[in-house]
C-alpha positions in Angstrom: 180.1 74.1 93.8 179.0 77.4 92.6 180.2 78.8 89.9 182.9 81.2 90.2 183.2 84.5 88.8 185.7 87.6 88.0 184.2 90.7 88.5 184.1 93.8 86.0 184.6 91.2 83.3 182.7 91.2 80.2 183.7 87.5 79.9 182.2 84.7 81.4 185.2 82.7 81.7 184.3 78.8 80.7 185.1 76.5 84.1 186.9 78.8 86.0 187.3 77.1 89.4 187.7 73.6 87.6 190.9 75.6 85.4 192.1 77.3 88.7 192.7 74.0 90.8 194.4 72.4 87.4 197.1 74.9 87.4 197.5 75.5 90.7 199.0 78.9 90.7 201.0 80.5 92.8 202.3 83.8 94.1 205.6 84.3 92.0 204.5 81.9 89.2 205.2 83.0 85.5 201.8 81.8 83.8 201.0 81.9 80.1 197.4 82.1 78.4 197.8 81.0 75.6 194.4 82.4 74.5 194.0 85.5 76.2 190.3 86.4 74.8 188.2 88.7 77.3 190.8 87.9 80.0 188.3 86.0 82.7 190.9 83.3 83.3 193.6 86.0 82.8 192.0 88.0 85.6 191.5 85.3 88.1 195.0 83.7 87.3 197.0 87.1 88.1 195.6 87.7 91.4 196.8 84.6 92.5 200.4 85.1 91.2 200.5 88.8 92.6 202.7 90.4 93.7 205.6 88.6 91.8 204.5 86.8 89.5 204.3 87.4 85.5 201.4 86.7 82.8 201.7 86.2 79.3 198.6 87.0 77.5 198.8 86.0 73.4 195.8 86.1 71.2 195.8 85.9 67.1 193.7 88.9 67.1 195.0 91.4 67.3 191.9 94.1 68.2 190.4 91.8 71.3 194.3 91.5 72.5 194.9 95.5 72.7 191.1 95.8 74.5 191.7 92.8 76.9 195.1 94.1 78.1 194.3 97.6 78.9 190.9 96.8 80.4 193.2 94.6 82.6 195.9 96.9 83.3 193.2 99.3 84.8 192.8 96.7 87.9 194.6 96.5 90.6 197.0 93.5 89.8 198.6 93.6 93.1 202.0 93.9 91.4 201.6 91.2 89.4 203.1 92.0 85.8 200.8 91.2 82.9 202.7 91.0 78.8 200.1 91.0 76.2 202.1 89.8 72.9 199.7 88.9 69.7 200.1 85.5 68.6 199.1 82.7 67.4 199.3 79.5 70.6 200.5 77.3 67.7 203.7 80.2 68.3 203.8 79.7 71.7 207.6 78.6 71.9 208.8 81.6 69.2 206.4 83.6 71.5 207.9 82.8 75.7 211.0 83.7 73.8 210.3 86.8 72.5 208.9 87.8 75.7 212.4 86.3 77.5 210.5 83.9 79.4 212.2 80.4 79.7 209.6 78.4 80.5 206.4 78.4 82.5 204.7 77.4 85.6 201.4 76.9 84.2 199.8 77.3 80.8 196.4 77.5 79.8 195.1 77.2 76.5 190.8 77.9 75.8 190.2 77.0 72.7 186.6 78.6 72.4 186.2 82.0 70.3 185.4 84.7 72.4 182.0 86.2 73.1 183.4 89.5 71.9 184.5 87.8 68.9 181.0 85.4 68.1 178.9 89.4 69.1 180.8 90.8 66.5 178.8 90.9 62.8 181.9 91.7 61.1 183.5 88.3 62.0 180.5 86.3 60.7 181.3 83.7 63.3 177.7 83.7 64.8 174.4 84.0 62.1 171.9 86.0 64.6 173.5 89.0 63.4 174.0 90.0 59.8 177.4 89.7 58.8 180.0 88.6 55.7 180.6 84.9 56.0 184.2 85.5 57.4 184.9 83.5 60.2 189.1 84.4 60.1 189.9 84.9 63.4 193.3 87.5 62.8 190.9 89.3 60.1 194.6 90.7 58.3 195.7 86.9 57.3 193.7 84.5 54.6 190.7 84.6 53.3 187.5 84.8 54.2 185.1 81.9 54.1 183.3 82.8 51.3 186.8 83.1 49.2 187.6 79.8 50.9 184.1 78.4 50.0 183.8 79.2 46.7 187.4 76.6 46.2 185.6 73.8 47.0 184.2 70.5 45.7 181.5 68.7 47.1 183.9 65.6 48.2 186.6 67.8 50.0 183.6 70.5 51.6 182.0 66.9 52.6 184.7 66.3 54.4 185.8 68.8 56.2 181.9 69.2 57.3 182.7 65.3 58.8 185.7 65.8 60.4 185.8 69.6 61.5 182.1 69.0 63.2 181.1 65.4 63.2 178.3 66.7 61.2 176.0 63.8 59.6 174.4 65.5 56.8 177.3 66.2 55.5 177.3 65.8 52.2 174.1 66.8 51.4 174.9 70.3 53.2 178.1 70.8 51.6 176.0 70.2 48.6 173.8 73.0 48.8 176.2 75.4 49.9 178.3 74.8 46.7 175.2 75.2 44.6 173.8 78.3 46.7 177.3 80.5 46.6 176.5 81.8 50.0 178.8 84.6 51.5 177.0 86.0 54.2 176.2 84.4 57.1 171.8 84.6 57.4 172.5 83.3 53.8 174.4 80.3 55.3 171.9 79.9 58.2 169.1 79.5 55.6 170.0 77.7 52.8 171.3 74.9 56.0 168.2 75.2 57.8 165.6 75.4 54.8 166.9 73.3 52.9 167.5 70.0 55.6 163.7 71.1 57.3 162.8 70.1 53.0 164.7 67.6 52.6 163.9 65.7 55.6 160.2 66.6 56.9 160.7 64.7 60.5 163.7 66.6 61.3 163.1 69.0 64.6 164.3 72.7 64.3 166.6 72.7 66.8 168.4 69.7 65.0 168.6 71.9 62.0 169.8 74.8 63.8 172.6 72.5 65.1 173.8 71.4 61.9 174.1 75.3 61.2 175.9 75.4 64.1 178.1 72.9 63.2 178.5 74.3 59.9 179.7 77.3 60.7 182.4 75.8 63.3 183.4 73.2 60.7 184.7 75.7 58.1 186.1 78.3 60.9 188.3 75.8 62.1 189.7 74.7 58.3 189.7 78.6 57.4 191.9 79.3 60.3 193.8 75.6 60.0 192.8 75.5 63.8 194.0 72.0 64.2 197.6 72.0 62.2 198.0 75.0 64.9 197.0 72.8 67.9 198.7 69.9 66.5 201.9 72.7 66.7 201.3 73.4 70.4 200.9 70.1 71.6 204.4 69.0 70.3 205.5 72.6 71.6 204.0 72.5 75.5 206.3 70.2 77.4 209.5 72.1 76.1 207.4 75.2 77.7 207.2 74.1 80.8 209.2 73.7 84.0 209.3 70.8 85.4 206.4 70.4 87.4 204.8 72.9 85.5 200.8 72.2 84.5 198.7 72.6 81.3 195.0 72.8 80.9 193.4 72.9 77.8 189.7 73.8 77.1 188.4 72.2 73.9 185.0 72.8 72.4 184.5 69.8 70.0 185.8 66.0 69.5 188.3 66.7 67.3 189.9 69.2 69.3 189.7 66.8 72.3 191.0 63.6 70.4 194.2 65.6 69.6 194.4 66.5 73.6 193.6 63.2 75.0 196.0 61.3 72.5 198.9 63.9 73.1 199.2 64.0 77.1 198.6 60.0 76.7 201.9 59.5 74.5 203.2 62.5 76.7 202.6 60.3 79.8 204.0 57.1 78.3 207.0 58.5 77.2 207.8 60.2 80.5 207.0 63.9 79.3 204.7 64.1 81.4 204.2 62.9 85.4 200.3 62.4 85.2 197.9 63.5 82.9 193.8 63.7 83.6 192.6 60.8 83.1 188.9 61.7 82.8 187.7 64.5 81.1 186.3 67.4 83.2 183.1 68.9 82.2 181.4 72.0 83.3 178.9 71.4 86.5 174.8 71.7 85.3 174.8 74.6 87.8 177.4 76.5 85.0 176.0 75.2 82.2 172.4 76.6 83.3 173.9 79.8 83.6 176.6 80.1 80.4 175.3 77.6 77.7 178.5 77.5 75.5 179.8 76.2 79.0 178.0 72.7 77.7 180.4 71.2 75.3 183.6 72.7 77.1 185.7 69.8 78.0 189.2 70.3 80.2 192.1 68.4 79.9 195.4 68.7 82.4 198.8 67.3 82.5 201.9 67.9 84.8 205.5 67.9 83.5 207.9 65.3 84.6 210.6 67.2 87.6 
């Protein structure tokens, strides 16, 4: 199936046809994203809820959330009605309230940082660029990484490094960071790299760029408590929903994805929900040619019980 695509958007919106047949919307719908980002799904999901229907964009950052919503309020929505409301999706009840919305038809929650976000050195979310080793995503709450960092003993920075990013070097990495004091993010990328390409001569590059990778994600997710906020929404969706009404959710990692799969499961045995996917959905190799942080996207749906 080829891939499908939302003109004039700077986003390249992660399995977009795979998301649009999950939620099924429809003209009249009232659809939350939960994540709103560069508004590709955003885009795609209000023309097919025009002329009625209402879309409630949140987003924890506040900067992307005011460009995303007037880029998108310069289309032609067909009537549709688009609220832009900045918020964190671990908020989402507090958030339909505040926007007097009841509940929802469909929800739809990407949990990947945006590409404007990653392209933006002053997030230090990405090392290619040179930037503070920041990784908050609402840059007015916390602290940065570094502050968060320099906290740390080797035993707890071990451990988040395990379970925030499956990462087996671990403790060796966490380590070296503690010993090297990084706050930047090239300084990051090289004490990881150089230091595991030393320690362990067989080791490829691209493995040690991976455990970077992972690095960085690892202490982005603990430095924005990214899973005490999902943890929030799960227990939050169904009540968010009308019955009938459909969630996917986009993960990026496995411990995103446990937290999905095991939710909708209960969900489903418990009679919240009516069905739940029961495989995950992964992007087609035609995408993931195309969009590379398409290839560890994974997309999980469920329906509410009528």
């Amino acid at each position: 199936m080829p891939i499908a695509r939302v003109a004039d958007s700077p986003h390249t919106p992660i399995m977009l046809a795979e998301v649009l047949r999950c939620l099924q919307p429809r003209p009249g719908d009232v659809v939350v994203e939960a994540t709103l980002g560069g508004g590709g799904h955003a885009q795609a999901l209000l023309t097919r809820i025009a002329p009625s229907g209402t879309l409630l964009g949140l987003d924890v950052d506040g900067v992307a959330l005011i460009r995303t919503a007037e880029r998108l309020r310069q289309l032609d929505l067909g009537g549709a009605r688009l609220m832009a409301q900045q918020a964190s999706f671990a908020d989402l009840a507090d958030a339909m309230r505040a926007a007097e919305l009841p509940a929802a038809n469909a929800i739809l929650v990407d949990l990947g940082v945006s590409s404007m976000q990653m392209d933006d050195p002053a997030r230090g979310l990405y090392y290619k660029a040179v930037g503070p080793l920041d990784l908050r995503l609402d840059l007015t709450r916390g602290e940065p990484a570094s502050a968060w960092l320099a906290r740390q003993d080797a035993a707890t920075l071990a451990r988040v490094l395990r379970d925030h990013a499956d990462e087996p070097h671990a403790a060796f990495i966490a380590a070296r960071l503690l010993e090297a004091r990084v706050a930047t993010t090239h300084a990051l990328e090289r004490v990881v790299r150089t230091s595991l390409m030393q320690a362990y001569p067989d080791l490829a590059l691209a493995d040690a760029k991976l455990s970077v990778r992972r690095t960085l994600q690892a202490l982005r997710i603990a430095v924005n408590d990214e899973f005490t906020a999902l943890d929030r929404l799960l227990e939050a969706l169904p009540r968010c929903l009308t019955p009938g009404g459909r969630v996917a959710i986009l993960t990026f990692h496995s411990g995103e994805d446990r937290r999905v799969k095991l939710a909708f499961r209960e969900g489903r045995r418990a009679g919240v929900y009516s069905a739940v996917a029961r495989e995950v959905i992964r992007s087609t190799m035609e995408e993931t040619r195309a969009n590379r942080r398409a290839s560890s996207a994974k997309l999980r749906w469920a329906v509410r019980r009528r």
